[in-house]
C-alpha positions as CSV (number, residue, x, y, z in Angstrom):
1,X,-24.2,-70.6,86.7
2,X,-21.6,-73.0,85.8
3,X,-18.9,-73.7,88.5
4,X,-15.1,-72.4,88.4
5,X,-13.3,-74.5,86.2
6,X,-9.4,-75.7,87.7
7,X,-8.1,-73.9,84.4
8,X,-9.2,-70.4,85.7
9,X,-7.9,-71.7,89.0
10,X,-4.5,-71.9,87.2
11,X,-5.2,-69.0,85.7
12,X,-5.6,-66.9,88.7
13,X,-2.7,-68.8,90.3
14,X,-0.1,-67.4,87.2
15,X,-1.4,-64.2,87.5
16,X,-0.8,-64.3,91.3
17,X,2.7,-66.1,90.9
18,X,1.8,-68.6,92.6
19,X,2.7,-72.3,91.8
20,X,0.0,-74.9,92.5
21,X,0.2,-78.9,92.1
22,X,-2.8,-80.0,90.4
23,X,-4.7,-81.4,93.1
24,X,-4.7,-77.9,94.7
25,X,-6.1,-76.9,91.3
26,X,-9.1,-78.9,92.0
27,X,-9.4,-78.2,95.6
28,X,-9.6,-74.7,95.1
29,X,-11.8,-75.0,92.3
30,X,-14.1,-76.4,94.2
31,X,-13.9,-74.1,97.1
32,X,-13.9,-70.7,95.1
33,X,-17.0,-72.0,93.4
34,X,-18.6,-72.5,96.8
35,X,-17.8,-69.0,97.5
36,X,-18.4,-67.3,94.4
37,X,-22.3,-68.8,95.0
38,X,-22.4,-67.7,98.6
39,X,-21.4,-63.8,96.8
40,X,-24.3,-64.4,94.2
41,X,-26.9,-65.6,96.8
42,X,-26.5,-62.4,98.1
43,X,-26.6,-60.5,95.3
44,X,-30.1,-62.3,95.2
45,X,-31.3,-61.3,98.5
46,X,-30.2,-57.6,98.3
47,X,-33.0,-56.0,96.9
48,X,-32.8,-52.2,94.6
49,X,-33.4,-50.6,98.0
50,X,-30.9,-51.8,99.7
51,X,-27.7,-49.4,99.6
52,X,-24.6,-51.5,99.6
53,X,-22.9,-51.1,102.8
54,X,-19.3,-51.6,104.1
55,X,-20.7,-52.7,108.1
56,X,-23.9,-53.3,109.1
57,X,-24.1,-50.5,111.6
58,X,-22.9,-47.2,110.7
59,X,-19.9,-46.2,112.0
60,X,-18.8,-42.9,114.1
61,X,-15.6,-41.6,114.7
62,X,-15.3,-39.7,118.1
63,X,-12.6,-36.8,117.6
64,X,-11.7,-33.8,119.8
65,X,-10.6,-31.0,119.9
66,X,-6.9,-30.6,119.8
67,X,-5.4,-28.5,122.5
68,X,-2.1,-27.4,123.3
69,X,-1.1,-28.9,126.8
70,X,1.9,-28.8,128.1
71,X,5.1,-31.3,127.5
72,X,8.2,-32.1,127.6
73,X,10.9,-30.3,126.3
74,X,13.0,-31.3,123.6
75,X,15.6,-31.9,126.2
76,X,13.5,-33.7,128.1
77,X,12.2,-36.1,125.3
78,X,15.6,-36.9,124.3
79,X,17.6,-37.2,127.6
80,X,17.3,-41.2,128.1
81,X,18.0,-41.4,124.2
82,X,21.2,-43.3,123.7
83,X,21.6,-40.9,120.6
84,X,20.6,-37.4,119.4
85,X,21.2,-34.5,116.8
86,X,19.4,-31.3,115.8
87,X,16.7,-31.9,118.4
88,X,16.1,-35.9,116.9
89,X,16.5,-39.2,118.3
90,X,19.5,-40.5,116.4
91,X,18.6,-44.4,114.6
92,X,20.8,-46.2,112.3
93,X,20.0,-46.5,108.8
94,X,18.6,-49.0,107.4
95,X,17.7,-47.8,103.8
96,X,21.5,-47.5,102.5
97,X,19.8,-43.7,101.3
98,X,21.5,-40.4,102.5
């Protein structure tokens, strides 16, 4: 498998606007080569059987039940505010939208 060359290292770097000095070319070259074999070494070792997987151990998302407990009142939430209106804490905008 022939190696990254530093003109698809420029390449990538225009299509990412980003502006490299040409001995960055070269050291990037060579370290996206070194990864793009690690990636394809792999690809080698991962056999038909093998399902590809986003972690090693699969993953399991505890969740309960939602229950209505009780809580402050609107009041309450919004008595230490240092501004309110129509039951909201009041923020500035930042946005410049209405």
């Amino acid at each position: 498998m022939p190696g990254i060359t530093r003109e698809e290292v420029a390449h990538l770097a225009r299509l990412s606007r980003l502006e490299l000095q040409a001995e960055e070319l070269d050291h990037f070259a060579e370290q996206l080569d070194v990864i793009i074999g690690a990636v394809a070494r792999v690809s080698e070792v991962a056999g038909q059987d093998v399902p590809p997987t986003s972690h090693p151990l699969p993953l399991t998302n505890v969740m309960r039940p939602d229950e209505v407990r009780p809580s402050l009142t609107p009041e309450q939430a919004l008595s230490g505010a240092p501004a309110a209106e129509e039951q909201r804490f009041r923020v500035p905008q930042i946005l410049g939208e209405d």
